[in-house]
C-alpha positions, 0 to 999 in steps of 0.5 A, a space after each residue: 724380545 732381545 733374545 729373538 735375535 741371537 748373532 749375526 752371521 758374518 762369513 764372506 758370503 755375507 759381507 758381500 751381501 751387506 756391502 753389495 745390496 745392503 743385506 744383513 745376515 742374523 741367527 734368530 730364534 725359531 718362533 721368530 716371526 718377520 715383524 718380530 725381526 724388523 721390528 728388533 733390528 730398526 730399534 737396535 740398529 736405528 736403520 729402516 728395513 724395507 723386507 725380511 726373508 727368513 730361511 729354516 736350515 734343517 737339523 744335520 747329523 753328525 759325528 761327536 766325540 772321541 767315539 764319533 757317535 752320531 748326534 744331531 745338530 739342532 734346526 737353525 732359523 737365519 733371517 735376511 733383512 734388506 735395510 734402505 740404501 743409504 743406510 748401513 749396519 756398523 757391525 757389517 762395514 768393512 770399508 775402514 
């Protein structure tokens, strides 16, 4: 079940999501489901999720190697879990 959840997503964009609205951002794999992820992320995190969105990006082609031969990067699945106020993800927290 660990492997459902891959890594979390830390740009800027989501740091203002976590510490604006309390929106955590994790790469999970593709036959993840939303009660699959609420599930993992309360008994890792020992937080309460309130709602998971889960958004599909598609497959983009792009340019490898010395020959620049087009390839394909694989479909990515990304999982947005609101945690209750009050609460917070140690790996997200910028304010130390």
């Amino acid at each position: 079940m660990n492997t459902l959840l891959k890594k979390p997503i830390i740009t800027e964009k989501t740091l203002a999501l976590a510490n604006q609205e309390n929106v955590y951002t994790f790469e999970v794999d593709y036959s993840a489901t939303k009660s699959q992820v609420k599930a993992l992320v309360e008994e890792l995190y020992d937080v309460k999720v309130e709602r998971v969105n889960i958004a599909v990006l598609p497959s983009k082609r792009r340019r490898v190697g010395v020959k620049r031969l087009p390839s394909l990067k694989t479909v990515q699945k990304k999982a947005l879990v609101k945690v209750e106020t009050g609460k917070t993800i140690e790996l997200f927290d910028t304010s130390k």
